[in-house]
N, C-alpha and C positions, 0 to 999 in steps of 0.2 A: 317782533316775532323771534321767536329760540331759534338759535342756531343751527339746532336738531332738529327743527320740523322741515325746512325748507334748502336743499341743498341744490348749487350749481353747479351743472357738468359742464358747461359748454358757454362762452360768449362768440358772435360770430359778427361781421360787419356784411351787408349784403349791400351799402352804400355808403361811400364818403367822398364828398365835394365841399374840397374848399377853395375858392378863387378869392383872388387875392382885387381889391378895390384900388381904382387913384383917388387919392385926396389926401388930406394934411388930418392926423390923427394925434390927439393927444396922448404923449407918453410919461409914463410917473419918473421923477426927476431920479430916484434912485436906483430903476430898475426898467429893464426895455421893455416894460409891460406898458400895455393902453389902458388906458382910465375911459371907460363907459358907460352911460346912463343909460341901460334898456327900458328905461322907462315907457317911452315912446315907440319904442319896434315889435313891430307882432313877430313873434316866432308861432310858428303851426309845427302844430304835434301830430302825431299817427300813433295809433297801437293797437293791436289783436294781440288776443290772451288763445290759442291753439291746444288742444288734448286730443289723443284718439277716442273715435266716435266706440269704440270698445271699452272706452272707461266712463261713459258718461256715468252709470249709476255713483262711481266713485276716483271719482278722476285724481292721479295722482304724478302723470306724467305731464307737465306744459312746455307749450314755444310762447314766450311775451317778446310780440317785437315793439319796439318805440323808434321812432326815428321823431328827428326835428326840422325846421326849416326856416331861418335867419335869413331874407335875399331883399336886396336893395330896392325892389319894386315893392313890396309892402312899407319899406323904410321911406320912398320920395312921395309917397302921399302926406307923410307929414314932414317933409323938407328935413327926413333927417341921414346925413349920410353914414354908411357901416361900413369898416375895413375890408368886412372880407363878406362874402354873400358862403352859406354853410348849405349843406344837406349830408345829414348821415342817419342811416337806419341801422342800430343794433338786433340782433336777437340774441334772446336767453334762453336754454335747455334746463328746465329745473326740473327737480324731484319734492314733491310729498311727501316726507317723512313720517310725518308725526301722525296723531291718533286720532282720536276725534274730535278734539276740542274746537275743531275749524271744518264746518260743514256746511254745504250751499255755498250763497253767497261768502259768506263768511271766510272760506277759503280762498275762493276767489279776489276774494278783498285782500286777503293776505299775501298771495301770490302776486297778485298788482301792485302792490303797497311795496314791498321785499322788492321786487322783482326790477319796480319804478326806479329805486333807488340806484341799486347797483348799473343799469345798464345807462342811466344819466349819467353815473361816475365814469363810467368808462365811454361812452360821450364826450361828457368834459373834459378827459384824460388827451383823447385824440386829438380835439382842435388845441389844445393848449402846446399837445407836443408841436402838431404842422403847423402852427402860427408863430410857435418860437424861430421857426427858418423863414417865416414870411416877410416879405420889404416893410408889413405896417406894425412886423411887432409881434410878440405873444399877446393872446387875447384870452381871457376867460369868461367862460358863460356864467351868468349867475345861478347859483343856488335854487332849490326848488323845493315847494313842500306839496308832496304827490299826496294827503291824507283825503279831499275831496274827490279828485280826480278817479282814485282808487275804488272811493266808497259808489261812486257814481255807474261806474264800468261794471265792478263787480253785480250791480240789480241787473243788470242785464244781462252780464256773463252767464246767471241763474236760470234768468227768463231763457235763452238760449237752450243749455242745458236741456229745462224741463220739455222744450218741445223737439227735443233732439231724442230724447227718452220716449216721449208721446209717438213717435216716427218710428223708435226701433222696435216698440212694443208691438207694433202692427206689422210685423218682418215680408210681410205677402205686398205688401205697398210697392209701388214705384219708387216712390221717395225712399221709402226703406234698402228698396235695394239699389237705388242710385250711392246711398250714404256709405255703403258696405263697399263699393268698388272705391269710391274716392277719397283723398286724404281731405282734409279738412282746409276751404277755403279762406284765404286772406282777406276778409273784409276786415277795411282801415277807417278808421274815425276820426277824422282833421276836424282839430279845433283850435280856435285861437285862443292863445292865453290872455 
């Protein structure tokens, strides 16, 4: 995505827990980092894509929160131990910029996709800093590529949309004016990677 379609005002942290584990944890011989294989650990994800119920025809303002969850009770189902049990939830404050070339889904996709990226980095960024003062070590989370995950949210971010429009188009409804008083509800989507 251009750097001109999608701009960041705001990153914010509305959770961060990191505790710290006992056990004997490999460290890389030239630097106090841990060597880890996520191979075997579920981490669980969460994220809502948020806009005012005033821009649905053409939404241009978002909140994307993503938060993650690394904790040793998912880990000892397969006998495997983790330094540190993690939970943090970032949110993003983004703007729409650009024109039309990203509409419906499409945008949505984009704002997912953009949005996935930067608040995993500054994710990563966090545990990387409070685990470098930890007893097991600086740890880093692996890498991510957000391109399904994105594509997937977004058909629905759409579907959402279109019956959020269906709702306001009928302004005499209940529902209609229940939506007009309130800001827009946090529904979270936990999935395992």
């Amino acid at each position: 995505m251009n750097a001109q379609i999608l701009h960041l005002d705001r990153i914010e942290f509305s959770t961060i827990k990191i505790e710290t584990n006992s056990g004997e944890f490999t460290r890389d011989d030239t630097f106090p980092q841990l060597t880890f294989d996520f191979d075997n650990v579920t981490v669980l994800t969460r994220s809502d894509l948020l806009f005012p119920p005033d821009q649905a025809e053409d939404p241009r303002a978002f909140i994307l929160i993503y938060g993650i969850k690394v904790e040793s009770d998912s880990a000892k189902k397969k006998e495997i131990q983790i330094p540190y049990d993690i939970e943090i939830e970032a949110l993003g404050y983004f703007r729409y910029v650009g024109g039309d070339e990203f509409k419906g889904a499409e945008r949505f996709r984009a704002v997912r996709f953009s949005g996935y990226q930067i608040l995993y980095g500054a994710i990563r960024e966090m545990v990387s800093n409070l685990t470098a003062r930890g007893r097991n070590g600086l740890w880093h989370l692996p890498a991510r590529n957000f391109g399904a995950v994105a594509k997937s949210r977004s058909d629905q971010d759409e579907e959402n949309r279109q019956e959020l429009l269906k709702t306001l188009s009928a302004p005499n409804t209940p529902a209609a004016k229940t939506i007009e008083n309130k800001s827009p509800k946090r529904n979270r989507a936990k999935q395992a990677e």
